[in-house]
N, C-alpha and C positions, 0 to 999 in steps of 0.2 A: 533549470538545467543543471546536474550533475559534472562539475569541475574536473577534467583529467586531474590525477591524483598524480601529478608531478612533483619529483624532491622541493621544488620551493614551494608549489602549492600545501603540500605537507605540512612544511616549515611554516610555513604563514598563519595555519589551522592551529598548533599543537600552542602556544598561546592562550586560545580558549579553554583551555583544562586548567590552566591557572587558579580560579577560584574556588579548583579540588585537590589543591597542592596539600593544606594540610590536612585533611583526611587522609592521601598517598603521605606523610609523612609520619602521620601517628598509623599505618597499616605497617609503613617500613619499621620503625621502632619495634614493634611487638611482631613481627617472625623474625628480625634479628633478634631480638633478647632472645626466644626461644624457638631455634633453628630444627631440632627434632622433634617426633612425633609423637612421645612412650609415656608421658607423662600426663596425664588426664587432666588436670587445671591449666598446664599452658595451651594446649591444645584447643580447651573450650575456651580461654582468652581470644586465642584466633579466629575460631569460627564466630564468637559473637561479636568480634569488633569486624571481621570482613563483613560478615550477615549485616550489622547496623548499616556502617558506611556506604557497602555497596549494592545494600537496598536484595539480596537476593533470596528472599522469601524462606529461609531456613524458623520454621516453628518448631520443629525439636530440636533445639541446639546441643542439649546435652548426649541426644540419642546421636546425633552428628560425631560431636568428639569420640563417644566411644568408638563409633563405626570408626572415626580414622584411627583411633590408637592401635584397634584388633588389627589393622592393616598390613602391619609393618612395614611402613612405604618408605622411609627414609633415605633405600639406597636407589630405590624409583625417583625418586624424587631429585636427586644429584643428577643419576642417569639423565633425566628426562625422557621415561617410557613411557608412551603413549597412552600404553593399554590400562595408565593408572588412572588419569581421569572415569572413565566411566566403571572402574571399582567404586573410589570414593563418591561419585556421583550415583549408585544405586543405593539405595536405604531403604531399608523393611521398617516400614513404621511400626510402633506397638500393637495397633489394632490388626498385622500380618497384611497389608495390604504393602507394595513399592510404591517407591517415588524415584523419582530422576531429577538429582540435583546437580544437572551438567551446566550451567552455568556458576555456578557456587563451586564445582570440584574445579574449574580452568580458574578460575579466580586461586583457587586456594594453591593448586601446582604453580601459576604464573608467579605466585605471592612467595612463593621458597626458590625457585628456578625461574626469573624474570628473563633471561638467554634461553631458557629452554621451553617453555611455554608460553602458549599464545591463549588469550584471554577472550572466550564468547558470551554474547551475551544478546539480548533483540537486538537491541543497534546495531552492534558489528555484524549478525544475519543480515539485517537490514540494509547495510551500508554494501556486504561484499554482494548483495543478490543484485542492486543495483547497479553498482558498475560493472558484472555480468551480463547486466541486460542492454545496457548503453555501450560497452566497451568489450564485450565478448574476450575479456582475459582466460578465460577457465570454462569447460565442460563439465558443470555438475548440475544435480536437479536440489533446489531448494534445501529438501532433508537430508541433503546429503552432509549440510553444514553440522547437522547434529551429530554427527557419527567423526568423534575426534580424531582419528589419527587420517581420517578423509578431509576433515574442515583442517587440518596443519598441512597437507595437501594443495589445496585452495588456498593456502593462505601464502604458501612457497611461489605460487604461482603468481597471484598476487605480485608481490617481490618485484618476480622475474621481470612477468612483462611490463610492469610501471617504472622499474628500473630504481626499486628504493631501498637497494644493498645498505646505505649510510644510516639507516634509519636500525634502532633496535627495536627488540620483538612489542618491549612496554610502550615506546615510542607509536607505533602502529595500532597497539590497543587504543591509546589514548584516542590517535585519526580517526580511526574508524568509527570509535565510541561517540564522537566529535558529530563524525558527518551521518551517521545513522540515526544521532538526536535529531539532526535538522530534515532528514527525509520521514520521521514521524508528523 
């Protein structure tokens, strides 16, 4: 059975992230040293230590950094504009074919704007489609989680109706990332 996700039930879960404390602490290290986006070596710093770390299947790392430099997202990225995840998350491979790297772009926005973005990924699909189904907080269909500024949508709702204002946005990634492990 799926646990109401009450603020001590939260509290109780976030604990188990512990043993990825420092990975999130050499992640925090390197976008603080390098906070903007213009410079092509810090850039690929970030995307290959998020890519290692947080496992999100980026194989052209380097085609990655370019795509974000050309972006000039930096002041998106303060802002916290929605419509930036799925810029950074679309990439034209070499061979002219896309890919959608929307797991990798919320990671990477969550990673500069951790108050401004929320971080998806399977789990966290996994986790909100559940208490959806058990706890009917939100009106969405599945794919609607992929489509970003609808999944921060759901995610606001989330919030609301579980009542977990105290919690920040990293906080909840972690939960969710937590309890979407254990429904795999």
């Amino acid at each position: 059975m799926l646990s109401r996700p009450t603020p001590e039930y939260v509290r109780s879960r976030l604990p188990l992230f512990d043993d990825y404390a420092d990975a999130d602490a050499a992640l925090e290290l390197v976008f603080q040293a390098w906070p903007d986006n213009t410079h092509l070596p810090h850039v690929l710093v970030k995307v290959v230590t998020l890519n290692r770390l947080y496992s999100t299947s980026i194989f052209d790392v380097h085609g990655v950094a370019r795509h974000i430099v050309s972006l000039d997202l930096d002041s998106d990225l303060r802002s916290a504009e929605p419509g930036l995840v799925p810029r950074i998350a679309t990439f034209q491979l070499s061979n002219g074919k896309s890919r959608n790297n929307y797991s990798f772009a919320t990671k990477y926005c969550a990673w500069h704007n951790p108050d401004g973005f929320q971080i998806y990924d399977s789990r966290v699909d996994e986790a909100l489609w559940h208490y959806k189904k058990h706890y009917g907080f939100a009106s969405f269909r599945r794919y609607d989680l992929g489509d970003y500024p609808t999944f921060t949508q759901i995610m606001d709702q989330f919030i609301e109706h579980f009542e977990l204002h105290t919690f920040t946005r990293r906080q909840l990634d972690k939960f969710l990332w937590i309890e979407g492990g254990t429904l795999f």
